[in-house]
C-alpha positions as CSV (number, residue, x, y, z in Angstrom):
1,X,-128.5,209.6,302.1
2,X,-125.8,207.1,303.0
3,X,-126.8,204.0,304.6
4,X,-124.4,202.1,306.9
5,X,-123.4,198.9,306.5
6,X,-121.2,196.4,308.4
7,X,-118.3,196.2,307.2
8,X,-116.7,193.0,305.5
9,X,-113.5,192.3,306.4
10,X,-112.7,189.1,304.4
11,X,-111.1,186.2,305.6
12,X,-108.4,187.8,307.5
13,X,-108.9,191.4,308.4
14,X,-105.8,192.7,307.3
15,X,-106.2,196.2,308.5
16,X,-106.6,195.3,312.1
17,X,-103.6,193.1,311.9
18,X,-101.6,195.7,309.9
19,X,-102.7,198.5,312.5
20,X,-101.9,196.2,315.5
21,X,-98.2,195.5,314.1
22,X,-98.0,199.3,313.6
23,X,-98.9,199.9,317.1
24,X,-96.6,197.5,318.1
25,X,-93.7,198.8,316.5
26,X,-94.5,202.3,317.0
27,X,-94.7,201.5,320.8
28,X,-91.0,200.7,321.0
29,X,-89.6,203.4,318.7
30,X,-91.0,206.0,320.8
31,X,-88.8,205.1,323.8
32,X,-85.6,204.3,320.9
33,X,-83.1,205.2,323.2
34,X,-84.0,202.9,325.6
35,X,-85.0,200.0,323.1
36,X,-82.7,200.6,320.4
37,X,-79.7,202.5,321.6
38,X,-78.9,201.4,325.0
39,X,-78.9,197.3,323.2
40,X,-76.2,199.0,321.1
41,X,-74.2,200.1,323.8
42,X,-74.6,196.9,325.6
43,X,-73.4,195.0,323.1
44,X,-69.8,196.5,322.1
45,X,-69.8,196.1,326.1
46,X,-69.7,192.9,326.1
47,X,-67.9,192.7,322.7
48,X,-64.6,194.9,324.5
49,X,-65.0,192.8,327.8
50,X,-64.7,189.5,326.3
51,X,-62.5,190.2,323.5
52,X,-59.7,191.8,326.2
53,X,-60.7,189.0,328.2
54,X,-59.6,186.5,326.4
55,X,-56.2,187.7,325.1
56,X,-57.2,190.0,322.2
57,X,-56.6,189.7,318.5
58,X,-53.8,186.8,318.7
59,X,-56.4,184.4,319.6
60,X,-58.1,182.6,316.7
61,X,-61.0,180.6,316.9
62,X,-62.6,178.6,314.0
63,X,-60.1,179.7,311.6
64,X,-60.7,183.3,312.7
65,X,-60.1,186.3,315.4
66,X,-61.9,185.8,318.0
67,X,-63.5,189.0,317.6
68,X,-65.0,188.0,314.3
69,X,-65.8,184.9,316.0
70,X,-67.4,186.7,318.9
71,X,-69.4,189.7,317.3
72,X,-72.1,187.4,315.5
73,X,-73.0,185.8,318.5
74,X,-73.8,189.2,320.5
75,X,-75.6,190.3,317.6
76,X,-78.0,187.3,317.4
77,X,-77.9,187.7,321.9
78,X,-79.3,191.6,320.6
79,X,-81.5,190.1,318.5
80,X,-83.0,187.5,320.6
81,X,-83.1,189.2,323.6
82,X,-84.7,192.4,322.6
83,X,-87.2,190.6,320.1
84,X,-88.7,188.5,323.5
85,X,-88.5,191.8,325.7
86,X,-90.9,193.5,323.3
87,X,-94.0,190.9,323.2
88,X,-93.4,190.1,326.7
89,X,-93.5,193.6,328.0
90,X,-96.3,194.7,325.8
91,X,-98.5,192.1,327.2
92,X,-98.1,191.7,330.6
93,X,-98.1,195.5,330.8
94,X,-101.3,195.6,329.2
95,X,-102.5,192.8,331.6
96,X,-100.8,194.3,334.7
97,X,-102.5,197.9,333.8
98,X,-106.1,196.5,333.3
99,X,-106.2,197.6,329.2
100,X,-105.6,194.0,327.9
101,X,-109.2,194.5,326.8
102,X,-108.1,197.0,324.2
103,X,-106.3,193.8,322.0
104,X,-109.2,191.4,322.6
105,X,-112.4,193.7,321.9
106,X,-111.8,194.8,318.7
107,X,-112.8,192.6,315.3
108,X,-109.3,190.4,315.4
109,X,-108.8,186.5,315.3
110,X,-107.0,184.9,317.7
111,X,-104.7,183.9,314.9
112,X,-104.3,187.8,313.7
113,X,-103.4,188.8,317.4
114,X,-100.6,186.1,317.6
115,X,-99.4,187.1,313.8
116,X,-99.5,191.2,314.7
117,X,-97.8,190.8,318.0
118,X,-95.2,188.0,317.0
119,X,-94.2,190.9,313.8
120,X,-94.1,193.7,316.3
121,X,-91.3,191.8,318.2
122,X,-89.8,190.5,315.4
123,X,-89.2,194.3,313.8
124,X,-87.5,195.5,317.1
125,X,-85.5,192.3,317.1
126,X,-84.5,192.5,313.7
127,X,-83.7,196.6,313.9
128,X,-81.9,196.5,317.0
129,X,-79.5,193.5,315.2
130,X,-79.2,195.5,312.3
131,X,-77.9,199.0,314.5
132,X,-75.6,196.7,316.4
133,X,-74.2,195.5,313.4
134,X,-73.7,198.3,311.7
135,X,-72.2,200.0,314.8
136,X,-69.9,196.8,314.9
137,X,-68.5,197.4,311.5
138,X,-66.5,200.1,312.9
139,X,-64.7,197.9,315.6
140,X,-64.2,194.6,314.0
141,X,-64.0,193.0,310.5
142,X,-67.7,191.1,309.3
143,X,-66.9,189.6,306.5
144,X,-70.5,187.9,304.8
145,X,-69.7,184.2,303.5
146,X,-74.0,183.8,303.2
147,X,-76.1,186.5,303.0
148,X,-78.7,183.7,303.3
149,X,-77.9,182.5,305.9
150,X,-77.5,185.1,307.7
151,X,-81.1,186.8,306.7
152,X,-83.1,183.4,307.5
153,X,-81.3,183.3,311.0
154,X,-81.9,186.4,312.0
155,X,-85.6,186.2,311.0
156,X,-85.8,182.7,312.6
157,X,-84.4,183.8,315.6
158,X,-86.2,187.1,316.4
159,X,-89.6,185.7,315.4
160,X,-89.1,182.6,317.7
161,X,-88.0,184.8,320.6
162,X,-90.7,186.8,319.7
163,X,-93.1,184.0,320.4
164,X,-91.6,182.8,323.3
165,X,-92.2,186.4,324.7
166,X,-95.7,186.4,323.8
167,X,-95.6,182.8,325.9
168,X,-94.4,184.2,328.6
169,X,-96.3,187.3,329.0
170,X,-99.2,185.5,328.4
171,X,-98.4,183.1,331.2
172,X,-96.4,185.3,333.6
173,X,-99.0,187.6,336.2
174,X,-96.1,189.8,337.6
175,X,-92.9,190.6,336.3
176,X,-91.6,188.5,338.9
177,X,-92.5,185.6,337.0
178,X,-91.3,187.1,333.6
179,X,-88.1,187.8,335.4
180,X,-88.2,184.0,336.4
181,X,-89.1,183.1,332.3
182,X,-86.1,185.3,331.6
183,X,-83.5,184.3,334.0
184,X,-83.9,180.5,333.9
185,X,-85.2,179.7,330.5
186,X,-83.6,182.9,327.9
187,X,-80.3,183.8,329.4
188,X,-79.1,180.3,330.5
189,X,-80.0,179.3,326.8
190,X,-78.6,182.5,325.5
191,X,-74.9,181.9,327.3
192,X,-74.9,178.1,326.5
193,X,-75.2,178.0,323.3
194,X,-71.9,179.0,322.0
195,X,-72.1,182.8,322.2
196,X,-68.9,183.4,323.6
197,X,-66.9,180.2,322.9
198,X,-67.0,176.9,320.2
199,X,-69.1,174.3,321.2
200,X,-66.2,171.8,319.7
201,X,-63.7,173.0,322.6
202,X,-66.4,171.4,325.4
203,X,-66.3,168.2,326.4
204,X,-68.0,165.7,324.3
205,X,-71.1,164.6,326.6
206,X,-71.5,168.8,327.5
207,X,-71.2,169.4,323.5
208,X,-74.1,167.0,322.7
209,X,-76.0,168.4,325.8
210,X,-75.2,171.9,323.9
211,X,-76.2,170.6,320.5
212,X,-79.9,170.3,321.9
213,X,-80.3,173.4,322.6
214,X,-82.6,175.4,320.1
215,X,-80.6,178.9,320.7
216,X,-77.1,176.7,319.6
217,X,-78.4,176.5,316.2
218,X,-79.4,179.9,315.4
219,X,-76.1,180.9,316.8
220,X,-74.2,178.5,315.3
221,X,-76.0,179.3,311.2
222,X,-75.9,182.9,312.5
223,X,-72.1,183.0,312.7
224,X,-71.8,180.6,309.8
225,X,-73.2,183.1,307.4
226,X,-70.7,185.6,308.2
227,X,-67.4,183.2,309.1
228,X,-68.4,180.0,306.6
229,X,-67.3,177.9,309.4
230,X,-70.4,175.7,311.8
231,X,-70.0,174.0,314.8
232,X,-73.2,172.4,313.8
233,X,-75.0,171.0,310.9
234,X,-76.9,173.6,309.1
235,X,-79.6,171.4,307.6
236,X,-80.4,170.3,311.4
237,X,-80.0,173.9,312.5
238,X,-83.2,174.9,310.2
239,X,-84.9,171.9,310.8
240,X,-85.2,172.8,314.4
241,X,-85.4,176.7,313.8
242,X,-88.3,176.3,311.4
243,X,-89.9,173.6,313.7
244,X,-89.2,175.1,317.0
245,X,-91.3,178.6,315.6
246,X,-94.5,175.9,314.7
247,X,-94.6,174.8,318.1
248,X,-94.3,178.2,319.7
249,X,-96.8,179.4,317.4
250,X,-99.1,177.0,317.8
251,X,-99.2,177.4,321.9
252,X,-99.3,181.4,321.3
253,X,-102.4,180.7,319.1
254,X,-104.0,178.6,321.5
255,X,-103.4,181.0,324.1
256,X,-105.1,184.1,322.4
257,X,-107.9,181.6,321.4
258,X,-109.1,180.2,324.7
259,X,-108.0,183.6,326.2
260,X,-105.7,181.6,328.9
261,X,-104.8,184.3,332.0
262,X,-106.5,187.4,329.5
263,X,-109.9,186.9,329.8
264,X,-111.3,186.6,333.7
């Protein structure tokens, strides 16, 4: 006869936070058109609109076309935006629908929720930049000047977004204030930061006001990787990436373990 036995699960149960992730990323790959596909399209939106917009290929900016210029910049906004839709979504849905309780009941640490759930919208972050990119190779020239560079920004960048979602679905009870999250905090961040334009063009007290800016440097290392030219200093630009994801992590973290606006 087999007796039972609890389980021992070890420091960090890494099959609860391998099956959370899972769930995570599974969630948004079922609906792919809508969180992979329609991004894509989005993108090379933007990418005709502003590169018509501002006079086509005769117009160089940091030593290149401003299409090359241009499409890093959307990728990372891909990246960024659709790496903070996923946590947000996922939990303020789950609050909003009454099955939160499904994430806190079973055997997980506050620190494996925040880990599971910050990987789940780093994936779809990361996956959506890599389809927009490749779909981008057909329309315009990326040449890579640091594959490095490139691969740490992109990480940096989706996982911080990624915990700034969590934040804000955490904090947020109605999509109305996630909509408030995403329209005065992301997008204003998102379209100030250099996206569409050099910082170095602005004038100089708006160019140090944009050099604060978190999302400034992740474009800004982002583009560098693929152009070899910054508006920024790199060294300061991971600095504040690397720091920037502590902070958020460490609020996440506290969030999950006092269960702030999860547990009533």
């Amino acid at each position: 006869m087999q007796h039972l036995r609890v389980r021992d699960l070890g420091p960090v149960n890494w099959l609860g936070l391998w099956t959370l992730t899972a769930k995570e990323i599974r969630r948004f790959l079922k609906v792919y058109f809508q969180t992979v596909i329609a991004p894509v399209v989005t993108t090379l939106l933007f990418l005709a609109v502003f590169a018509l917009a501002s006079g086509g290929p005769a117009r160089m900016v940091g030593g290149v076309p401003y299409e090359e210029f241009l499409a890093p910049g959307l990728i990372m906004m891909a990246i960024t935006q659709n790496a903070f839709a996923n946590t947000s979504s996922s939990l303020l849905i789950a609050k909003v629908q009454g099955n939160i309780v499904d994430l806190l009941m079973p055997p997980l640490s506050a620190f494996e929720q925040t880990v599971a759930i910050a990987l789940g919208g780093m994936a779809r972050g990361l996956i959506v930049g890599v389809a927009v990119g490749l779909v981008m190779l057909f329309v315009v020239h990326l040449g890579v000047d640091s594959l490095v560079l490139i691969v740490f920004h992109a990480a940096a960048a989706s996982l911080l977004l990624s915990l700034l979602g969590m934040i804000g679905g955490i904090w947020s009870e109605k999509f109305d204030h996630l909509a408030a999250v995403t329209n005065f905090i992301v997008t204003p961040l998102s379209f100030l930061s250099g996206t569409f334009y050099s910082v170095e063009k602005l004038p100089e007290m708006v160019r140090h006001l944009a050099k604060i800016d978190p999302f400034f440097y992740m474009i800004d290392g982002f583009r560098a990787g693929f152009i070899g030219h910054a508006d920024g200093s790199l060294v300061t630009g991971v600095v504040v990436m690397i720091s920037a994801n502590l902070v958020l992590a460490g609020i996440a973290f506290r969030m999950f373990q006092t269960g702030y606006r999860l547990k009533a």
